[in-house]
C-alpha positions as CSV (number, residue, x, y, z in Angstrom):
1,X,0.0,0.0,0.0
2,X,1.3,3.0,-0.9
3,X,2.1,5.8,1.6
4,X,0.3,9.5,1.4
5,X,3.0,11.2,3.5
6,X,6.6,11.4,3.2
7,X,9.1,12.9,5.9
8,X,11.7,15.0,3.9
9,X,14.2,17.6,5.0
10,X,13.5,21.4,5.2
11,X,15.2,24.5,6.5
12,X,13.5,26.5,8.5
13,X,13.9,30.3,8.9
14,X,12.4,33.0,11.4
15,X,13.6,35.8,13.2
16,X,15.9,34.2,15.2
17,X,17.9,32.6,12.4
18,X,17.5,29.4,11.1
19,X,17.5,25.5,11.7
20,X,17.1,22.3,9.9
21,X,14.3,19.5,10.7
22,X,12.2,17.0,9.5
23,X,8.8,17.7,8.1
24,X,6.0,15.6,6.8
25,X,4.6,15.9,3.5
26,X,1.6,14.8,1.6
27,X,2.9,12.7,-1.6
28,X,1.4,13.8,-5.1
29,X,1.7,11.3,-7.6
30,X,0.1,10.6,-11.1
31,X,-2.8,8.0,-11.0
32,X,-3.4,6.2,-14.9
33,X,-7.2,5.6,-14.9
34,X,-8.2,2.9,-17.6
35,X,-11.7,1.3,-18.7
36,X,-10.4,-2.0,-19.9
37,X,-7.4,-1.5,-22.1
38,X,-8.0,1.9,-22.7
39,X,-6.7,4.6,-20.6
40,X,-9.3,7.3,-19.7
41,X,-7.0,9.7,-18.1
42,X,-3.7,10.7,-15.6
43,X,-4.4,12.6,-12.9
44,X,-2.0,13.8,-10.2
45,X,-3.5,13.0,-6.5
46,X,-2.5,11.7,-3.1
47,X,-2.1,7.6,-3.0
48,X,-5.2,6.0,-1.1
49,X,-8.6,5.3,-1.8
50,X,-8.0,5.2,-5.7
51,X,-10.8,2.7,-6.2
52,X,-13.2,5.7,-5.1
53,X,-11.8,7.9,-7.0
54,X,-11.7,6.2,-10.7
55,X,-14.9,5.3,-10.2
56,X,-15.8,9.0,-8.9
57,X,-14.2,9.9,-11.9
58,X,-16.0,8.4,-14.4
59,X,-19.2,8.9,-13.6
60,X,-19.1,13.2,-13.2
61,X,-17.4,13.2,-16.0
62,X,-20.4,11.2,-17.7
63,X,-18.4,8.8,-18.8
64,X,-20.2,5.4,-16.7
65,X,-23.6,6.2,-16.4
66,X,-24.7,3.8,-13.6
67,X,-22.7,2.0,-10.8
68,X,-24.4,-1.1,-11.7
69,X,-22.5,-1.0,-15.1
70,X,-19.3,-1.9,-13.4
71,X,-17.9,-5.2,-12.5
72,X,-14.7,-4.5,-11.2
73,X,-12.4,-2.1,-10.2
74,X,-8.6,-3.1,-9.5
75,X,-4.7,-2.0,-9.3
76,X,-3.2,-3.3,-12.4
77,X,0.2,-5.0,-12.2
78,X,2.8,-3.5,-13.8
79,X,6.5,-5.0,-14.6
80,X,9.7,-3.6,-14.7
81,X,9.1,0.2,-13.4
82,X,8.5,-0.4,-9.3
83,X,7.6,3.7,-9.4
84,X,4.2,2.7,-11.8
85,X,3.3,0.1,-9.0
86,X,-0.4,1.1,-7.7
87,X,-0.7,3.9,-9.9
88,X,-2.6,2.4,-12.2
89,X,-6.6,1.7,-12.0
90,X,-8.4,-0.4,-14.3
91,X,-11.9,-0.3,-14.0
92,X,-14.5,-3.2,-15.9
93,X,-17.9,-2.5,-17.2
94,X,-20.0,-5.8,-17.2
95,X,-20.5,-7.2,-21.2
96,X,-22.8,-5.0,-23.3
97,X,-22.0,-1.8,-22.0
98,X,-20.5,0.3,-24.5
99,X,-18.5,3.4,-23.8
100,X,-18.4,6.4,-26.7
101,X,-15.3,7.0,-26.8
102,X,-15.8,10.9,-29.3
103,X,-18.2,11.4,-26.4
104,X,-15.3,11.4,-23.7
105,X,-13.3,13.1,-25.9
106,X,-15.2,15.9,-26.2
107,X,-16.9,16.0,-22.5
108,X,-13.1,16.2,-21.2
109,X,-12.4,19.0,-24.1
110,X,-14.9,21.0,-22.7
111,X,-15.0,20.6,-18.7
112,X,-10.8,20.5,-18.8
113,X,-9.5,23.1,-16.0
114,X,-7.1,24.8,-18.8
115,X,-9.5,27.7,-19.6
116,X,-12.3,26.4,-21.8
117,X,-14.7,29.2,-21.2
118,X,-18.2,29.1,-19.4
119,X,-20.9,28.4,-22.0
120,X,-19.4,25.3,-23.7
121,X,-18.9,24.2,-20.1
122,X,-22.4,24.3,-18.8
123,X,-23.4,22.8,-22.4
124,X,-21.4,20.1,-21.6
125,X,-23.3,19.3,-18.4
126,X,-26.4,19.4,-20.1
127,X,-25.9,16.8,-22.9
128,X,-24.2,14.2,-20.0
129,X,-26.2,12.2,-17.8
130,X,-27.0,13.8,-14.8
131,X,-28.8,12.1,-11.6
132,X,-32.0,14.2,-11.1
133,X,-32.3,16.2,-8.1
134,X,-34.4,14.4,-5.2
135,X,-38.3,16.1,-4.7
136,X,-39.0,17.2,-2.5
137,X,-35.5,19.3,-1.6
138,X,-34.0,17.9,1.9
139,X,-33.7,20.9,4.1
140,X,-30.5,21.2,6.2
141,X,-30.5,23.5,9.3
142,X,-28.4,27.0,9.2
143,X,-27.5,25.8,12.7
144,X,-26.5,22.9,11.8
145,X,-24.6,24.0,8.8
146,X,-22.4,25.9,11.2
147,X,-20.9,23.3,13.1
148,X,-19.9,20.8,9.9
149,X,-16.6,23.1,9.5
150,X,-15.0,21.9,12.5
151,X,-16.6,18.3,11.9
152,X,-14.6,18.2,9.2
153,X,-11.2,19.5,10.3
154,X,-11.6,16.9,12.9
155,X,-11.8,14.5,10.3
156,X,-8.7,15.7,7.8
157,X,-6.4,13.2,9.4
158,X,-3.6,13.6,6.9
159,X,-4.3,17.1,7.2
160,X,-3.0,17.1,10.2
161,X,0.3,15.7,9.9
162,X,1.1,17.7,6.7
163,X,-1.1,20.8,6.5
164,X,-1.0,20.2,2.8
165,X,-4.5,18.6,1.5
166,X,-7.9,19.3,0.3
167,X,-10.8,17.4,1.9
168,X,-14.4,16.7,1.0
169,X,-17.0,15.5,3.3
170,X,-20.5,13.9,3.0
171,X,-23.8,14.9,5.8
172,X,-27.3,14.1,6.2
173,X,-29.5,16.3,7.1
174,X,-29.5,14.9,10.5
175,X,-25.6,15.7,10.7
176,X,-24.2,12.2,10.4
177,X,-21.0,12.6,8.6
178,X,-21.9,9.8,6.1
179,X,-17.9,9.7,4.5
180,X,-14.5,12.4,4.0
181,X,-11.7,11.7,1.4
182,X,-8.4,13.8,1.2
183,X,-6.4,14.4,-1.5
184,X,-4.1,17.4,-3.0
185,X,-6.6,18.2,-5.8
186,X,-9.9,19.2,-4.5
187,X,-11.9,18.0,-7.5
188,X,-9.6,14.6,-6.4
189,X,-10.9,14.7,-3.4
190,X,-14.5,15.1,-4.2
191,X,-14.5,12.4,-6.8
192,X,-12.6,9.8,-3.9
193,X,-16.1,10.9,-2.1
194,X,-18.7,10.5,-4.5
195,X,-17.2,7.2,-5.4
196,X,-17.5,6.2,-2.2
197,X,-21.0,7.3,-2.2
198,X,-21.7,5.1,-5.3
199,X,-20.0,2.3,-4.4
200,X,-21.7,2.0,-0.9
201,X,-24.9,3.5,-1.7
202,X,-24.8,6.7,1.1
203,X,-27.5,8.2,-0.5
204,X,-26.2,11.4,-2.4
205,X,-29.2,12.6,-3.5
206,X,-30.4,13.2,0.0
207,X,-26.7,14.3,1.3
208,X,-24.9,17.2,1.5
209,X,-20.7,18.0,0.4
210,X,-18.9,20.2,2.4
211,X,-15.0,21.1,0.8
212,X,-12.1,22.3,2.8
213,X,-11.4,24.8,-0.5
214,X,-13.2,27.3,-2.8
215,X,-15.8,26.5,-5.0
216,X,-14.8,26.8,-8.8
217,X,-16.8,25.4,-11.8
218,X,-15.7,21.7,-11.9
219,X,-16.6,21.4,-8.2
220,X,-20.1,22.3,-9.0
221,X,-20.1,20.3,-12.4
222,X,-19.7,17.2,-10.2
223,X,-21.7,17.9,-7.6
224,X,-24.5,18.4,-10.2
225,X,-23.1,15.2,-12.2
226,X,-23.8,12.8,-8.6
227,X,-27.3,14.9,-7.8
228,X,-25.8,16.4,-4.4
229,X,-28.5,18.9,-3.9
230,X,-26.4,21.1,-1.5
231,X,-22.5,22.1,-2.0
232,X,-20.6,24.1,0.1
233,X,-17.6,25.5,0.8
234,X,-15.4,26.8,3.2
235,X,-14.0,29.2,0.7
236,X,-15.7,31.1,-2.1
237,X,-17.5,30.0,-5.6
238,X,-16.4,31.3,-8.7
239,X,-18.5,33.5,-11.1
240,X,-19.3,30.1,-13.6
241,X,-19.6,28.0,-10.4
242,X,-22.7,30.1,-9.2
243,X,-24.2,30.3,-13.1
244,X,-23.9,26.2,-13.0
245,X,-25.4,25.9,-9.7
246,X,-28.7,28.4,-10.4
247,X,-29.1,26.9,-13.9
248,X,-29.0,23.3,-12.6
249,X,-31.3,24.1,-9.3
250,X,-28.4,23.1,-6.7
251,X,-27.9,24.7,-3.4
252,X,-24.7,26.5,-3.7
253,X,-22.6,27.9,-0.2
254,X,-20.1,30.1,0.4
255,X,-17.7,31.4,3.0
256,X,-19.0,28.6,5.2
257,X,-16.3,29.0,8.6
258,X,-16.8,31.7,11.8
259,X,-20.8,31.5,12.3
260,X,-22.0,32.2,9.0
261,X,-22.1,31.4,5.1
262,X,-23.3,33.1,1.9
263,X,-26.1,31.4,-0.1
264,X,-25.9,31.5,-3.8
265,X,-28.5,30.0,-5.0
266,X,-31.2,27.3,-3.8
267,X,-32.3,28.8,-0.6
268,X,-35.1,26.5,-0.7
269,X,-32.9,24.0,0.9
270,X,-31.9,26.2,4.1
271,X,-33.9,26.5,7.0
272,X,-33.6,29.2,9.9
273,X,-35.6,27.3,11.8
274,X,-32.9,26.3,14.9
275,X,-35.2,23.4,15.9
């Protein structure tokens, strides 16, 4: 099993002068996701939990359109090149399930982080397959909402050793923290949870994702893509993630740390009510 910390030397300096030490790190390294033969894509992310996050992966980005389509979901073995060891998942559909493989293409063209601009990005939700949003809208307390923050820095256990991660968390309504996953890339992270989610049924739909960052467009994109019906964030959204949420009726949070938050849109999902 491969480590997600790594103790390296450092120099540190303050007023005083300086010193060397040894400080922990989180480990980044590139993860190979492949459906059968075919690789889907590399992303960079912190080892553990990979399982959760290829199949996280594939299904906001609309490539796997059910959970059920998939068979298995494994490390491949690799020869000759010990650094490729467990960096490589290879995820099974069951027989007759066929993947377009223009349509991935052109779904990663258009939601890729490098710049492609807002209105072929929202398009591109729209023509993937998207879990409906659950009627009627759970409703999650503003009290309630208050105290997940610290919930969920008690819960960033790598976090605490390296200072270095993203996290995402899953909560009923009730405050039950249903699942978290850690990773250096938030959208990484959030994919580790809604895989998790799929692949032990937690109930998404009636759930809400707290993340340890801001909110930018992707994050939305797969919130919308797993039919979350409330995302928030400690930081804030971006100008696109706000026109994504409103146009695909999600409940969208803001600034969510010291007592309050900013709603964005889908108010209808907040309650005042302390009781």
């Amino acid at each position: 099993m491969k480590r997600d910390t790594l103790i390296t030397s450092v120099v540190t300096v303050d007023r005083s002068g300086k010193a060397s030490k040894q400080d922990l790190v989180a480990v980044e390294e590139p993860l190979e996701i492949r459906l059968g033969e075919t690789t889907i894509s590399v992303t960079m992310r912190t080892p553990g939990h990979d399982p959760d996050l290829a199949v996280g992966f594939l299904f906001t980005e609309g490539i796997v359109e059910d959970p059920a389509q998939i068979i298995s979901v494994r490390h491949a073995e690799t020869e000759g090149n010990p650094r490729q060891a467990g960096n490589t998942v290879v995820v099974e559909l069951k027989p007759g399930f066929e993947v377009d493989s223009e349509r991935f293409r052109r779904n990663f063209y258009a939601t890729s982080s490098c710049g492609i601009c807002g209105k072929a990005s929202l398009t591109a939700i729209e023509v993937s397959p998207r879990r409906p949003m659950r009627e009627p809208a759970p409703v999650f307390r503003a009290e309630l909402i208050h105290s997940l923050p610290e919930l969920l820095r008690q819960s960033q256990a790598v976090f605490d050793r390296t200072g270095g991660l993203h996290a995402a968390a899953l909560f009923s309504a009730e405050g039950e923290l249903r699942g978290v996953r850690e990773d250096v890339g938030r959208h990484n992270a959030l994919d580790k949870l809604i895989g998790l989610g799929l692949r032990n049924s937690l109930a998404l739909g009636e759930s809400l994702v707290l993340m340890s960052s801001r909110a930018g467009f992707e994050i939305v994109q797969k919130a919308v893509m797993a039919g979350v019906p409330v995302l928030a964030a400690v930081g804030a959204p971006s100008s696109l993630a706000v026109e994504a949420a409103r146009r695909f009726d999600i409940t969208l949070l803001g600034f969510v740390r010291d007592g309050r938050f900013n709603i964005y849109s889908g108010e209808k999902r907040i309650s005042l009510d302390p009781n």
